[in-house]
C-alpha positions in Angstrom: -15.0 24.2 -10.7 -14.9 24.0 -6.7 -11.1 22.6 -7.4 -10.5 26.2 -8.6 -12.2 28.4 -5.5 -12.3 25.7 -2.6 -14.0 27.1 0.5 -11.2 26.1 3.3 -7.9 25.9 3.9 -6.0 24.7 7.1 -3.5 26.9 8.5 -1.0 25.8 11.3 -0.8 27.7 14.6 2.0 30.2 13.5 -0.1 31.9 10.6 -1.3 35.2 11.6 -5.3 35.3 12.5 -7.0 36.6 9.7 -11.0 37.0 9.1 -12.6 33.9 8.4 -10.4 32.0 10.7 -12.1 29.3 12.8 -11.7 28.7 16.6 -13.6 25.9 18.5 -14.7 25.7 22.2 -13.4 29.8 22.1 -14.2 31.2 25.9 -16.3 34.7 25.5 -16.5 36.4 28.4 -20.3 37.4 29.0 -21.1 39.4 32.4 -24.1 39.2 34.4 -25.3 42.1 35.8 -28.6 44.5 35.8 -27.6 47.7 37.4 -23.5 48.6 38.0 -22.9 50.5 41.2 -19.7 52.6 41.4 -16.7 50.5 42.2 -18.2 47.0 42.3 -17.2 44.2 40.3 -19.5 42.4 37.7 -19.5 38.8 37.9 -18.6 37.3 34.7 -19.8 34.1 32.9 -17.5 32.1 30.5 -19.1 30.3 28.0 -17.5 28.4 25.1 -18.6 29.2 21.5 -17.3 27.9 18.1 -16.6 30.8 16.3 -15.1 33.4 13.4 -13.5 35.9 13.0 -14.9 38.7 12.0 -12.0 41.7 11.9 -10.7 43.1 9.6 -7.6 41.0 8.0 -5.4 44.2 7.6 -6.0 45.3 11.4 -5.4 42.0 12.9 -2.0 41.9 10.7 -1.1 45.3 11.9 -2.3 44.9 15.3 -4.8 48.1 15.3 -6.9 46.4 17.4 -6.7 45.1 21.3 -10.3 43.2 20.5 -11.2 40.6 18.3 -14.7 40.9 16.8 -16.1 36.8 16.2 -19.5 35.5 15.8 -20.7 32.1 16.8 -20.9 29.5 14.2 -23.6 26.5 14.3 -23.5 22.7 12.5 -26.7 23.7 10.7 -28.4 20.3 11.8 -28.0 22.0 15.3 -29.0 25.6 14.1 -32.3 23.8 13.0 -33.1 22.8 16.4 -33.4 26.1 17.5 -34.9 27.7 14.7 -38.3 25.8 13.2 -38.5 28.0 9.9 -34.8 25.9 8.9 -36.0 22.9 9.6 -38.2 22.8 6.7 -36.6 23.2 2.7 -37.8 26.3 2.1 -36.6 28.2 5.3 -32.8 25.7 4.2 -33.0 27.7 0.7 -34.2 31.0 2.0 -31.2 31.0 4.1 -28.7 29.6 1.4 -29.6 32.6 -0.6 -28.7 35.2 2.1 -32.1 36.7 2.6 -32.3 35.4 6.7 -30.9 39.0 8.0 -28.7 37.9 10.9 -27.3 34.3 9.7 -25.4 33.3 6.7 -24.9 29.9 5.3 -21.4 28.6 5.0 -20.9 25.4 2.5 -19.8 21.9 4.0 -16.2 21.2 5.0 -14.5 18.1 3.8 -11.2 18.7 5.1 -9.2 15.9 7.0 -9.9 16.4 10.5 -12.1 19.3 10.3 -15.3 17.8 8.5 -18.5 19.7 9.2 -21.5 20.0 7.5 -23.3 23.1 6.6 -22.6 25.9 8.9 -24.2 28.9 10.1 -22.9 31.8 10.9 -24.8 33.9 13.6 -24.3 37.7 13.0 -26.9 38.6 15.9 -24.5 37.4 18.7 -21.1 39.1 18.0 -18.3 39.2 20.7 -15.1 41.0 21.3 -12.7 39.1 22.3 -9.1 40.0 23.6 -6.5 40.1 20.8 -4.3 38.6 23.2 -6.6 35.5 24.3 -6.9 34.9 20.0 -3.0 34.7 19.7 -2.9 32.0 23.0 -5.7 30.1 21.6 -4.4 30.0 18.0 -0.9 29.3 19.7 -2.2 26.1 21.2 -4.1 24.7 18.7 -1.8 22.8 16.4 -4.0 23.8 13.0 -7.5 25.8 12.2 -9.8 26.1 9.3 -9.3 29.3 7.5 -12.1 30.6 5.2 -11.4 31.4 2.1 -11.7 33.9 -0.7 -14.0 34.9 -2.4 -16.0 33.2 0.1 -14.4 35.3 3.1 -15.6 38.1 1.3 -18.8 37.4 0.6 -19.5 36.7 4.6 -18.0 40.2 5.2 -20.4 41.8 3.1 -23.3 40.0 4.2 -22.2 40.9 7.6 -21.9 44.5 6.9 -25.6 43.8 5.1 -26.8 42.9 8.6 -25.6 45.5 10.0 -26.0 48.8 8.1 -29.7 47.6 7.9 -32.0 50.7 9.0 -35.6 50.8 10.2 -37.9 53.8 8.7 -39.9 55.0 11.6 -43.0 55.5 8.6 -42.3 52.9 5.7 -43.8 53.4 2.0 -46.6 51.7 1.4 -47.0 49.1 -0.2 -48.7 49.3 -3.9 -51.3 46.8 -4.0 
């Protein structure tokens, strides 16, 4: 059966980005300020993230967008390190089932050069990033990982899960 719906697929650096593409070390662009005064400049810090992409397929093919949304991606032995309830089975299968709002589990990838174990996908930290800087990047790198459907899909939705999520100011009680 996986033979029939793999997860991954490598693509070489002149495919269009689409969502579910991979990009390692990618620089976001995080500033650092508290208060902006009129006409100053916000220092920025550049930190490097795995991520992916997150956008829409159709608007990165059309080029209806100038930013790129992505989210951080984690080697899940790593994601346990900063997250105790992972560490132990249950919290592995609580997540593997979707029902950790903010993180969804991505299967193991056993492709030539690109072998990872499970991965994590971290919806709480999202980043735009130029549409631009994602072209360069992709440009350089001689192939990526591409994520693929129905799995593609199913990280959308649990995405858009995440965040259509609203809080009732006064909830229903619970029946007891």
């Amino acid at each position: 059966m996986s033979e029939k719906f793999p997860w991954y697929e490598i693509v070489d650096n002149s495919e269009s980005i689409l969502q579910g593409d991979f990009f390692f070390s990618c620089p976001i662009f995080v500033p650092e300020y508290s208060v902006i005064k009129e006409d100053e400049t916000v220092p920025v810090e550049v930190v490097e993230y795995n991520v992916i992409v997150m956008s829409q397929s159709c608007d990165l093919i059309q080029k209806k967008i100038s930013l790129v949304l992505v989210c951080p991606v984690w080697n899940l032995s790593d994601f346990e390190l900063k997250n105790d309830f992972i560490k132990s089975k249950k919290g592995k299968e609580t997540l593997r089932q979707g029902n950790i709002p903010g993180y969804h589990l991505l299967n193991v990838c056993e492709l030539d050069n690109f072998k990872r174990g499970y991965i994590v996908v971290d919806f709480r930290e999202t980043y735009s990033v130029p549409y631009t800087l994602m072209t360069d990047i992709a440009k350089k790198q001689s192939k990526r990982v591409r994520l693929l459907p129905p799995y593609r899909e199913h990280l959308s939705q649990a995405y858009a899960r995440f965040f259509m999520r609203v809080g009732l100011p006064i909830d229903i009680p619970a029946f007891r």
